[in-house]
C-alpha positions in Angstrom: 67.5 68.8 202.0 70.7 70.7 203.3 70.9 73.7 201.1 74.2 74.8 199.0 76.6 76.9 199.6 78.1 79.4 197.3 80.6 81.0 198.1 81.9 84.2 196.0 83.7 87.3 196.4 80.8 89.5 194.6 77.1 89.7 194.0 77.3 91.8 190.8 73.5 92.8 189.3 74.3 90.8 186.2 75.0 87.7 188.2 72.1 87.9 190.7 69.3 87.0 188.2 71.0 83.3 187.4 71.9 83.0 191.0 67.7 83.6 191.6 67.2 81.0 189.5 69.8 78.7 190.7 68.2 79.3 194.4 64.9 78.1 193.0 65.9 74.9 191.6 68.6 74.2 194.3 68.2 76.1 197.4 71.6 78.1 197.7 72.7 80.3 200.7 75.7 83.0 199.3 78.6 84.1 201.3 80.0 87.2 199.9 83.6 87.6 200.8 84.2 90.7 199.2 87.7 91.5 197.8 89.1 93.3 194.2 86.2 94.1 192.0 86.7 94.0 188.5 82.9 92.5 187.2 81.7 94.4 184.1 78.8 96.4 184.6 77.2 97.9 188.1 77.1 96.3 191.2 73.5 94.9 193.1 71.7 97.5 195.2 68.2 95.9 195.6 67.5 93.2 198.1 68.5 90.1 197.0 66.3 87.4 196.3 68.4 84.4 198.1 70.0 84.5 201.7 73.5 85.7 202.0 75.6 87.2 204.1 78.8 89.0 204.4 82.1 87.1 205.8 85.7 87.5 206.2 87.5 85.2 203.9 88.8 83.2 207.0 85.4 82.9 208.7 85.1 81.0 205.4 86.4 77.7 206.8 84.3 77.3 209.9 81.3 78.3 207.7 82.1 75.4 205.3 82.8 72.9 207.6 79.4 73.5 209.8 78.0 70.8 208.4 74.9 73.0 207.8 75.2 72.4 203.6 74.8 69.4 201.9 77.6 70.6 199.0 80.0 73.5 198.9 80.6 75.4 195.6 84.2 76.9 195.9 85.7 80.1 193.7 89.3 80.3 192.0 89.3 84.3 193.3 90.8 85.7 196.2 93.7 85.2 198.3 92.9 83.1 201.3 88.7 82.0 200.4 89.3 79.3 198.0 91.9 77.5 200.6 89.9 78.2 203.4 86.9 76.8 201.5 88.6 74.0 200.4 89.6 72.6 203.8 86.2 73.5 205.4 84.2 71.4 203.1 87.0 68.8 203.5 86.9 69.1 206.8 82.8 68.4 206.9 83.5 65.7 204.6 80.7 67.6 202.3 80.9 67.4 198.3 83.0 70.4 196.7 82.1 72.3 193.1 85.5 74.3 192.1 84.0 77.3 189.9 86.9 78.1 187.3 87.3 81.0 185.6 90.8 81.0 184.6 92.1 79.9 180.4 95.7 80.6 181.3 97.3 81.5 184.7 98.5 84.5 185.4 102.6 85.4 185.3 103.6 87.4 188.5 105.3 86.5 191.1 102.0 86.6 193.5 100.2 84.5 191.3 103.1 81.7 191.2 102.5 81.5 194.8 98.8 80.1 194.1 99.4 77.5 190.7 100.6 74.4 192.4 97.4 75.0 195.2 95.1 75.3 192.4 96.4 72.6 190.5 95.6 71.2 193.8 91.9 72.6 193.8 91.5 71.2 190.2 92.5 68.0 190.8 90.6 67.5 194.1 87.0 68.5 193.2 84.5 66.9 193.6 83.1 68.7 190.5 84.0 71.9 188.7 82.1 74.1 186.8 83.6 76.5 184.4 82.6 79.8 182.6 83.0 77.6 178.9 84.0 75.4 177.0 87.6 76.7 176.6 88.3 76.8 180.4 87.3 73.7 180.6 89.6 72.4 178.3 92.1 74.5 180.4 91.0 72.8 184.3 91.1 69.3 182.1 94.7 69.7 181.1 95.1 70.3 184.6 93.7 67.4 186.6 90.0 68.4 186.7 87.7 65.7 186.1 83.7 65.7 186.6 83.3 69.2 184.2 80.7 70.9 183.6 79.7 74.7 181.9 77.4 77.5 183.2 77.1 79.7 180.1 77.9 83.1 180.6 74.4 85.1 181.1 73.4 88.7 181.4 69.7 89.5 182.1 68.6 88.6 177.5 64.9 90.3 178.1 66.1 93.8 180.0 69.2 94.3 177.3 66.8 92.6 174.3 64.0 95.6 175.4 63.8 98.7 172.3 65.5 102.1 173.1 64.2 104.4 175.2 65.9 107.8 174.2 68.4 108.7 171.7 72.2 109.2 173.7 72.3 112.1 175.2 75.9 113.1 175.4 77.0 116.4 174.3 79.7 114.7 172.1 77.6 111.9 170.4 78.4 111.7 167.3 74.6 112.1 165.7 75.4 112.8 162.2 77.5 109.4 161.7 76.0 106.7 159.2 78.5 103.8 161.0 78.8 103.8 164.3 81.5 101.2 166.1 81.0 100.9 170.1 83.9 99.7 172.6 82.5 99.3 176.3 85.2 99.2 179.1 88.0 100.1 181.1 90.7 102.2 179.4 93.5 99.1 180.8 96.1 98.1 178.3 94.5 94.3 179.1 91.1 95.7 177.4 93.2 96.5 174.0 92.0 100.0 173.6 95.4 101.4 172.1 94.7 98.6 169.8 91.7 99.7 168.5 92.6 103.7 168.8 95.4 102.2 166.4 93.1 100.1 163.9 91.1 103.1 163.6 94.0 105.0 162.4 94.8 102.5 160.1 91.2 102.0 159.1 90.5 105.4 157.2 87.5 106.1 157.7 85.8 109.4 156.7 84.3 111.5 160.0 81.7 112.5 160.9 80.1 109.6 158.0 81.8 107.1 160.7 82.3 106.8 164.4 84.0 105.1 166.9 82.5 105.5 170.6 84.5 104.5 173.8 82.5 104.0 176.6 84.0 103.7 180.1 87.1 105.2 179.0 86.6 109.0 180.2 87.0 111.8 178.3 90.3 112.3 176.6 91.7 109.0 178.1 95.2 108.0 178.2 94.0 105.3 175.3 94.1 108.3 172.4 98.1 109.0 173.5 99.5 105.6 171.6 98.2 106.8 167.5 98.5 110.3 167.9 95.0 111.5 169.0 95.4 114.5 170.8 91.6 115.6 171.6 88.4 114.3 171.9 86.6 114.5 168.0 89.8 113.2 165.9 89.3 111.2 163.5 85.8 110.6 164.7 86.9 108.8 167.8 84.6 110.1 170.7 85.3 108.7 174.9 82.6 108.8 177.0 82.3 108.3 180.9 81.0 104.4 182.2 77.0 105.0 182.1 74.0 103.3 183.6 73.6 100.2 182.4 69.9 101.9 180.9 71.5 104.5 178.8 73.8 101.8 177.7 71.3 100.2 176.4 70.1 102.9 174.4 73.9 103.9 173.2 73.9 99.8 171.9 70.7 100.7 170.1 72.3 103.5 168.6 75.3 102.0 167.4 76.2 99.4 164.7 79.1 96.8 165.6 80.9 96.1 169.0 85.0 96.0 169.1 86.4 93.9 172.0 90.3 94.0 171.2 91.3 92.6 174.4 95.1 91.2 174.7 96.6 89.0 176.7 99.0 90.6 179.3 101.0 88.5 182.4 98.0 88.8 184.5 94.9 89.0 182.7 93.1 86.9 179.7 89.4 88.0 179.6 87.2 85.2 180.9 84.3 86.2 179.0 83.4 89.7 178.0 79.6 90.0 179.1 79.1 93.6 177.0 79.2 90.8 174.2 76.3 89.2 175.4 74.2 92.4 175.6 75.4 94.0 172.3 73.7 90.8 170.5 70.4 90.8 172.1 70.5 94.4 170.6 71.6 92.9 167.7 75.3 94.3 166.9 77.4 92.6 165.3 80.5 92.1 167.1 84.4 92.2 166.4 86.1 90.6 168.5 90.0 89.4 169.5 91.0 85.4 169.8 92.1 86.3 173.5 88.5 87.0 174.8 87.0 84.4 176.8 83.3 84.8 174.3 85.3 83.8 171.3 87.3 81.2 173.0 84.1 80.3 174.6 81.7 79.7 171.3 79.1 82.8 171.7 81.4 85.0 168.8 81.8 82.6 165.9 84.3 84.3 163.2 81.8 85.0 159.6 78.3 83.6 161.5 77.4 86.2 164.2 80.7 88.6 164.3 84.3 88.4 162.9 87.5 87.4 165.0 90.9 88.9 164.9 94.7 87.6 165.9 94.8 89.8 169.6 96.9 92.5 169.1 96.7 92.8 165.2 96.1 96.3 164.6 96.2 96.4 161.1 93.8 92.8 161.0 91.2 94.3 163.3 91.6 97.7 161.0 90.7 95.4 157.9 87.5 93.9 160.0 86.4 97.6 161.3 86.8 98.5 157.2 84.8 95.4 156.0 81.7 96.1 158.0 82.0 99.5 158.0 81.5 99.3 153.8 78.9 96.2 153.9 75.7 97.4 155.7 74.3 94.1 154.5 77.2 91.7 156.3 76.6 93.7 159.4 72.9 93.1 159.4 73.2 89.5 158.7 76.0 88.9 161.6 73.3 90.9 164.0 70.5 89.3 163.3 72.3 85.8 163.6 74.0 87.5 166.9 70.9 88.0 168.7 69.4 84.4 168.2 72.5 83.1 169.0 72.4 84.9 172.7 69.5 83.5 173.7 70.9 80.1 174.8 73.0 81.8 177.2 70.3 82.5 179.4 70.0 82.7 183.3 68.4 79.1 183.5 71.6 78.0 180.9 74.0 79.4 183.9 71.9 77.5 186.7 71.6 74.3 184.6 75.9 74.0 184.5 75.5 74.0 188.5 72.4 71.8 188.3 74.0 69.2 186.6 77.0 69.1 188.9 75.0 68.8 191.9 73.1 65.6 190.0 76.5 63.9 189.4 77.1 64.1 192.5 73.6 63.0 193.7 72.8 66.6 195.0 70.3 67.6 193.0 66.7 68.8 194.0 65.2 68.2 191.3 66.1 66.9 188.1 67.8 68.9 185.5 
């Protein structure tokens, strides 16, 4: 059997274990067209464990229509790859899998450009595969028949594994009883003047509690918006993006996870992976109505975290207060948190794309 070809912009190391798996079941060849990056977390830099190789997004089009693959799995990102794709496998007259991303188009005036061609690409599919539940119900509402999910994954057993060191950072905030992590880019999209605000209106006594930025840099343009003139007020402490190791540790070391995120023109967070790895550590998690993992069904409001209205500052200020004064809710939401992960596994991803392939009579094996 003709293998499949996936085509992507990026080969992050979070993605490369469920693409493994996917090539064992399915027999996949990657072509990485490269592109903006903007995946959470660190890019691959072993050997992966799949063939791939490196194209231009037009070589994409000759590529799909060698009729060397029995099925073509196309991407929503980047300018010219999913057109070129598209009419390749079209061209070969070879079954096409859209992979969706998008909840909400974005509002530019570049991005009006590409609506009515993905409208085009949603309708036209053979099948599409989506990164849950609520952009599926998005690609339906636009034409897209034949859905299926791959559940968002991060590698459960390497972010699941205990602590190896206590952080390190000069500023870490040792003597804190509560301590509330946000992970990510200081980008007015990721809601961190949001949570620099709910932390204002939280009140909470320093150095008993903590909030830790992560990926924001020291000092960051995020403490500007409530007055927060240095690094240390009001126990608010911003820390350079770290190995995804020592991440692990600061997860361990820390009690709840914010994600804030907002909506903007051009972004709605598809997902929000450092969800996935603060439950297998067992954090309970705070999270906004605009991130794709709440949308999605992984962050369920009063069972494993608590949601907030994006943007709220004073509602997400009431949630930081709740579980900083209720050690006992937080343990509870963590401990349902990390079973709750585990179904979004590596073979949970592969299994969306697995299923595809067997509507379409594609499939390897069976699923």
């Amino acid at each position: 059997m003709k293998p499949l070809l996936f085509v992507t912009g990026h080969a992050p190391a979070y993605r490369v274990g469920a693409l493994a798996r996917l090539h064992e079941r399915e027999q996949i060849e990657l072509a990485l067209f490269g592109g903006r990056y903007k995946h959470g977390g660190a890019g691959f830099e072993g050997e992966m464990p799949f063939p791939h190789r490196y194209v231009h997004p037009l070589e994409l089009f000759a590529l799909a229509a060698s009729g060397d693959y029995r099925a073509v799995v196309c991407p929503t990102g980047g300018r010219l790859a999913p057109l070129a794709t598209w009419a390749g496998a079209r061209r070969a007259r070879v079954p096409l899998i859209l992979w969706a991303s998008l909840w909400g188009h974005p509002r530019s005036a570049a991005h009006a450009l590409s609506y009515l061609p993905l409208r085009r690409l949603y309708r036209s599919a053979d099948a599409v595969v989506t990164y849950g539940p609520h952009v599926s119900e998005y690609v339906s509402a636009h034409g897209a028949h034949n859905v299926f999910v791959a559940a968002q994954s991060v590698d459960n057993e390497f972010w699941s594994k205990p602590a190896t060191a206590a952080p390190s950072a000069r500023t870490w905030p040792a003597s804190a009883e509560t301590r509330f992590l946000f992970v990510g880019r200081d980008a007015r999209e990721k809601g961190v003047a949001v949570l620099i605000e709910a932390w204002r209106l939280a009140e909470l006594a320093a150095p008993a509690n903590a909030l830790v930025l992560v990926g924001t840099g020291s000092g960051g343009a995020a403490f500007a918006p409530a007055g927060l003139r240095r690094e240390g007020d009001a126990g608010v402490v911003s820390l350079d993006a770290v190995a995804p190791a020592q991440l692990r540790d600061i997860y361990a070391a820390c009690d709840v996870l914010v994600v804030p995120s907002i909506p903007t023109r051009t972004f709605r967070e598809p997902w929000g992976l450092v969800v996935n790895e603060a439950m297998n550590r067992g954090l309970a998690v705070i999270a906004s109505d605009a991130v794709g993992a709440t949308a999605g069904g992984l962050v369920r409001d009063g069972a494993n975290g608590l949601v907030v209205p994006a943007g709220d500052s004073g509602a997400l200020a009431a949630a930081i207060r709740r579980l900083a004064d209720d050690a006992g809710l937080r343990a509870r939401l963590g401990e349902q948190a990390a079973q709750d992960v585990r179904r979004y596994s590596h073979e949970a991803w592969a299994l969306g794309f697995g299923e595809a392939l067997a509507s379409l009579g594609l499939a390897r094996g069976r699923w």
